[in-house]
N, C-alpha and C positions, 0 to 999 in steps of 0.2 A: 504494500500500500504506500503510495505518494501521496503528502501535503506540500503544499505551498501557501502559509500565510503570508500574506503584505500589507502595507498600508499599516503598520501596528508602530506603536508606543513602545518597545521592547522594555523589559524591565527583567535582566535576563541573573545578576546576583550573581557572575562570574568575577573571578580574580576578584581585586579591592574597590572595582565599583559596581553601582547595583541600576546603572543607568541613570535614564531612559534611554535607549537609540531613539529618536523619532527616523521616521520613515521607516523600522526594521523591518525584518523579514525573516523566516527559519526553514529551512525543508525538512519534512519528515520523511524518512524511509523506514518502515518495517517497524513503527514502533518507538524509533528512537530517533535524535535528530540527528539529522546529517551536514545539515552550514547553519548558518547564523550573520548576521549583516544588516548594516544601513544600506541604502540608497539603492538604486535597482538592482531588483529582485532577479537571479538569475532566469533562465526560460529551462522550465522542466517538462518532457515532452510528457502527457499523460499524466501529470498529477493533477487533483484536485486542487484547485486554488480558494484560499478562504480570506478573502476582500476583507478584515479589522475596523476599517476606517477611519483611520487614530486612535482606536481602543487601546487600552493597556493589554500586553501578552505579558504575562508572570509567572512564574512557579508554580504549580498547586503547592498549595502548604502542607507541612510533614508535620504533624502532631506527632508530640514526642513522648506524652503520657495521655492516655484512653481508654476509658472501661464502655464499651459500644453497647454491653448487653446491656444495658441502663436504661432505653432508650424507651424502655415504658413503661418506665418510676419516673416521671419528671414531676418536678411540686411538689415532692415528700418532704418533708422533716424540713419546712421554712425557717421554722421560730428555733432550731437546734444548730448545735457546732456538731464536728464531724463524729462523734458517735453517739447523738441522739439522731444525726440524719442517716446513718448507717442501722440503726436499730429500725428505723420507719422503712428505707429503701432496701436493703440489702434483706429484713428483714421479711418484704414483702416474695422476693425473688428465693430465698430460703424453699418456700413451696413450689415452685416453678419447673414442669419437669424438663428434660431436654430441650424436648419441639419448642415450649415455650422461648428458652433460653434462646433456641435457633431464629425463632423468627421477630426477637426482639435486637439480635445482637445483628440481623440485617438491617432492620426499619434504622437502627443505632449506624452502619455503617455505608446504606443508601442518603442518607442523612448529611453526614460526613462529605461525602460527593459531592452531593449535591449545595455544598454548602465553599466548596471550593479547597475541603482538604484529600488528596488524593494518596498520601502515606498516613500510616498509623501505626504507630506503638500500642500494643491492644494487649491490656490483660484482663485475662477469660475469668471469671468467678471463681472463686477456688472449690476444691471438692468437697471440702470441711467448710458447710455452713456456718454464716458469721454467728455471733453468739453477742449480744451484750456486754459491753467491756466500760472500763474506761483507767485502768491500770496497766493499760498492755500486754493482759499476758491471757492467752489463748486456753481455754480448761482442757483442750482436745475430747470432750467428754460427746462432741456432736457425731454424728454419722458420717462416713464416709460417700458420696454421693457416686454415680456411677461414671465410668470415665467417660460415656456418652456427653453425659451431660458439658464436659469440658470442650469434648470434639466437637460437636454441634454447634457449637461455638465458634471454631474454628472455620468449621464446612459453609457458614453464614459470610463470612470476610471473603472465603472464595466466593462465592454466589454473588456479591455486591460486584465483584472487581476492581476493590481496593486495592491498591500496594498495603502489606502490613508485614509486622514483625510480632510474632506472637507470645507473651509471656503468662505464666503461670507459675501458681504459689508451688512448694514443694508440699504444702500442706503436712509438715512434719509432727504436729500433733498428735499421729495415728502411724504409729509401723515402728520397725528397726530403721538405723542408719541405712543398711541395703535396697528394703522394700521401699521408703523413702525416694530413693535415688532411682529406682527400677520403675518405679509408678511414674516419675517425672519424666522417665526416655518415652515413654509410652508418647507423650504430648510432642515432642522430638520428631519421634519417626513418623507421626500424621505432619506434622508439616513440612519436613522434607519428603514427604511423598509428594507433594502437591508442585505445581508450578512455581519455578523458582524467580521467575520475573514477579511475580505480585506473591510469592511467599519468600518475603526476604531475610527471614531467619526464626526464630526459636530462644527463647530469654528465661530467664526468672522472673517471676514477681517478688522482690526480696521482700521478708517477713520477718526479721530482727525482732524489730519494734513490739511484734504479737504473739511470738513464740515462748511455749514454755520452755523449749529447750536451752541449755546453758551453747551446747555446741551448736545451734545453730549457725552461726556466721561461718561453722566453718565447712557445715556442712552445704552452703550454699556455694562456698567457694569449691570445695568437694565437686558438686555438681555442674558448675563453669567451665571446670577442667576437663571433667570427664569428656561434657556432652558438644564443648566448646561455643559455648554459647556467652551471652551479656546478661548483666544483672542489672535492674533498677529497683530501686529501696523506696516506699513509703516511705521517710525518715524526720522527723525532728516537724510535725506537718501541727500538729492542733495545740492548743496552749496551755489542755491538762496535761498535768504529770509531766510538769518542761524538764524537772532533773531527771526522773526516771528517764525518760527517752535522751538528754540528753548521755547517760550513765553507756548506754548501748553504744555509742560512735567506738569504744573502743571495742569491742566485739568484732566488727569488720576492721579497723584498723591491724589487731592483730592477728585476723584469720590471712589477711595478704589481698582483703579483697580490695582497697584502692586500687593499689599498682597492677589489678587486670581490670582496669575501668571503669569500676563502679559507680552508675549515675544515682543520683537521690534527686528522688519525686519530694515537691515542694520545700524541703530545706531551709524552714522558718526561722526556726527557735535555736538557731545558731547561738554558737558566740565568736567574737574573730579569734578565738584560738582553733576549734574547729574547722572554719571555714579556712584558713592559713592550714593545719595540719591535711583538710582532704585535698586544698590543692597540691601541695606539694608530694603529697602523695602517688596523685594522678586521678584522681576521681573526676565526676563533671556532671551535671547540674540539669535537671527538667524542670522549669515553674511554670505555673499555672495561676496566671492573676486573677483570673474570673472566679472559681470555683476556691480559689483562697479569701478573697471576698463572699463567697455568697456561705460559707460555711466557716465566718468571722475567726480564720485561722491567723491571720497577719499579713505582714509583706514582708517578703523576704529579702535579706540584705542584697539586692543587685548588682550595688556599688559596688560594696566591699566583694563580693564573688566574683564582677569580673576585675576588680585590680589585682585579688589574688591570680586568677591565671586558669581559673575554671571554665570550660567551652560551658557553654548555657544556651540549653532546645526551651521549646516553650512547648504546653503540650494542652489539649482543650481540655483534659480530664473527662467529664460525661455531661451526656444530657441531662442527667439527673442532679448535677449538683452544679452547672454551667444554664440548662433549660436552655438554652439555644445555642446551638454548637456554630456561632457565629467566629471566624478567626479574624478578623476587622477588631468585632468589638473585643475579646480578646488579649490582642496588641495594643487596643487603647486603655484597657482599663488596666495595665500591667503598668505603660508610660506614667496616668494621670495617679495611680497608684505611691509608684515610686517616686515620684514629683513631689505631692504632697507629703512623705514624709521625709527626703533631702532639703524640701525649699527652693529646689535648683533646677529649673527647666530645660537645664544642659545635662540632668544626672542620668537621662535616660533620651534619646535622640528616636524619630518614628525610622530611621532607614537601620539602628543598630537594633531594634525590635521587630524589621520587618527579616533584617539574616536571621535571628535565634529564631524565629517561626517557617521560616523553610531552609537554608541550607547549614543552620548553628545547629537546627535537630538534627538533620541528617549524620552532620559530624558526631554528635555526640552521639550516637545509636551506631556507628560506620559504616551508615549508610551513602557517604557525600560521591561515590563514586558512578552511582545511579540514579540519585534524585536531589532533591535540593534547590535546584539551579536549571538554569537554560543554557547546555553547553553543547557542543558536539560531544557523541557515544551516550550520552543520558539518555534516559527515556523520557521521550518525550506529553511529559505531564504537564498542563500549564490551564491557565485561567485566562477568558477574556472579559475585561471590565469596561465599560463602557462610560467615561467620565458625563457622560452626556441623558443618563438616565436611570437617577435625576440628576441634571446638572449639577455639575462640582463647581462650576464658577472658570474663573479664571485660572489655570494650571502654575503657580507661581513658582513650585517647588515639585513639580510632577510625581516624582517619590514619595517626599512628605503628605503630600495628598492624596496618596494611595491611598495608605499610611490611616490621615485621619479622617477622610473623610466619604470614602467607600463604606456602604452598605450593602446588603446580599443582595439589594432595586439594582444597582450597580453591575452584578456579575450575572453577563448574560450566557456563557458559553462555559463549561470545565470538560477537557479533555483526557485523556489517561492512554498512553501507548497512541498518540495522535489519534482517537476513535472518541466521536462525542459521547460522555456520559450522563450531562445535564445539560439542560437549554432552560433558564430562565427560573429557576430556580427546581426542578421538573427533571427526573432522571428517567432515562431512557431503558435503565434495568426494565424486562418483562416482567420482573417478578415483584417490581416493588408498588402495584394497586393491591396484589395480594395479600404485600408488608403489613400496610397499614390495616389492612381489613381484620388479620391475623392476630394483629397485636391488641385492634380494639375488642376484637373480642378476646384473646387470652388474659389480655392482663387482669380484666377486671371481674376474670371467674378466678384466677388464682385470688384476688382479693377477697371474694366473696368465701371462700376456702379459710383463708386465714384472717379473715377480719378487719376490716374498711382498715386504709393508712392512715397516720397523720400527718 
């Protein structure tokens, strides 16, 4: 398959600048691009040509932290922080059996799409049902659920045609150290079965934080090694129990898991001894400003993360604790975030928050060699936005205006392996009238099961 866009606003995030070309242009061959350029467009005999108009061409965004299956628990647990919203959301999904799982964590990843992010860092529900916490520490006393229910999970991310990378818990509150690490390959060998272009690899959901076990950390790095996979940690994320979770950073510091790249999902409740010891370490950084806000967990030192030397993805988190899996709004409420509590309108810049949201994930996950970006040999993933609907006005700072002042009214076109996946907000998946139909009705018998949410 041949493209040919022209006529675009390129906004392509390679080397140290992030654009605009105006007048650019890109060809796609098979999926991935093949040139890149201003001014005329070479002549490709037979390809499809797709006229921009000045629109912006950009990256689709790589969410670097996402729970998809969420996607029909939105509105739970308002009035609570992260595990009284976890007892209401997680709690509801608890009853949920596969299929349910399945056709939530599509409507979750059709979503996505459709919303202009085209990678994901996705971890699947873990098999050990959450349990009521708020001391961090997991009773194991729950049921093991069935490995379906984690696949299904999986087999939904295929079906969307998402790019993703898939992580799950080790769930070690149930087993030996072996059966442990034996139940986790299980989750492994399904997604390298799968296609390797949009299955981009196999993770942990690092679980420190919730485990009873003393050896955990090490046994997460245990499992890194083995399966050769990456880890990303919940870590230091809500404002109870800030010693206790702070007390854990030396758990992975000693297991060795910085120095094989351990990223940490939201990374609040720092202190700069911390945040100095993970960088130097090698560790590197997922934040989520929306779902930090809306689950009154804080903001996280930015500043200070990146002077320390930490690579920093941004990641939407979920529908369920984000309620619109907007990446626009996102980037902004991450800037106006960190703004208001530096003082300094320069402490966070829209074009150093529009990299950590597509090619700052990519690196931190390592993934930057096929997505991220508008380069030649990527795949070619990208967004067209349309400053003209609704008008943005005058372009003074074309970036910056992406940046602030793009809405999802704005993004008319997202592609994935140059093949349209949404038009207008509207995905072209076959199966996603089914999504929604599936989820209205599932979710709200599993509710009826377990008793209306709050």
């Amino acid at each position: 398959m041949s493209l040919l866009v022209v006529n675009a606003r390129l906004i392509t995030l390679a080397g140290q600048g992030s654009g605009p070309i105006d007048r650019g242009w890109m060809r796609v061959e098979d999926g991935r691009i093949a040139a890149i350029g201003g001014g005329e467009p070479p002549e490709v005999g037979g390809a499809e040509v797709l006229d921009v108009a000045g629109a912006f061409v950009a990256p689709g965004f790589v969410s670097a932290h996402s729970h998809l299956f969420t996607s029909g628990a939105r509105g739970l647990g308002v009035d609570a922080t992260l595990y009284g919203w976890c007892d209401s959301m997680l709690g509801l999904m608890s009853h949920a059996s596969p299929e349910d799982y399945y056709w939530s964590s599509l409507h979750g990843s059709l979503d996505f799409i459709a919303n202009g992010t085209t990678t994901a860092f996705d971890f699947t529900d873990p098999r050990i049902p959450w349990e009521p916490m708020v001391d961090g520490r997991k009773t194991g006393a729950g049921r093991l659920r069935p490995v379906e229910q984690q696949l299904r999970q999986i087999d939904a991310k295929r079906d969307s045609g998402i790019r993703f990378i898939n992580a799950a818990s080790l769930d070690d509150a149930i087993g030996s150290d072996d059966e442990v690490l034996d139940r986790f390959g299980l989750m492994v060998d399904h997604c390298r079965s799968l296609d390797q272009d949009f299955c981009l690899g196999a993770a942990i959901m690092g679980a420190v934080q919730w485990s009873p076990r003393e050896n955990a950390a090490e046994l997460e790095v245990a499992a890194m090694r083995r399966y050769g996979v990456i880890n990303e940690a919940h870590f230091l994320e809500t404002r109870q129990e800030v010693e206790l979770q702070r007390s854990k950073f030396a758990r992975y510091r000693d297991a060795g898991a910085l120095e094989l790249g351990l990223i940490f999902g939201h990374f609040i409740q720092t202190t700069p001894e911390i945040i100095a010891e993970a960088a130097a370490g090698g560790a590197r950084m997922s934040w989520q400003p929306a779902s930090n806000g809306r689950l009154a967990s804080g903001t996280a030192d930015i500043v200070g993360i990146r002077e320390a030397g930490m690579p920093i993805g941004i990641g939407l988190d979920d529908q369920a604790c984000t309620d619109v899996s907007d990446p626009w709004q996102n980037m902004r409420m991450g800037i106006y975030s960190v703004r208001a509590a530096t003082g300094d309108p320069r402490s966070v810049l829209p074009e150093e928050v529009l990299r950590m949201a597509t090619l700052g994930s990519a690196e931190v996950l390592g993934i930057a060699d096929r997505v991220g970006s508008l380069e030649v040999g990527k795949f070619a993933d990208f967004l067209v936005v349309d400053p003209r609907k609704p008008d943005m006005g005058p372009l003074w700072h074309p970036v910056r205006n992406y940046v602030l002042s793009t809405t999802l009214r704005n993004l008319t076109r997202v592609y994935i392996g140059g093949v349209l996946v949404a038009e207008d907000g509207v995905s072209t998946n076959p199966l996603a009238p089914r999504a929604v139909a599936e989820v209205h009705t599932r979710m709200p018998a599993v509710a009826a099961e377990w008793g209306h949410p709050a």
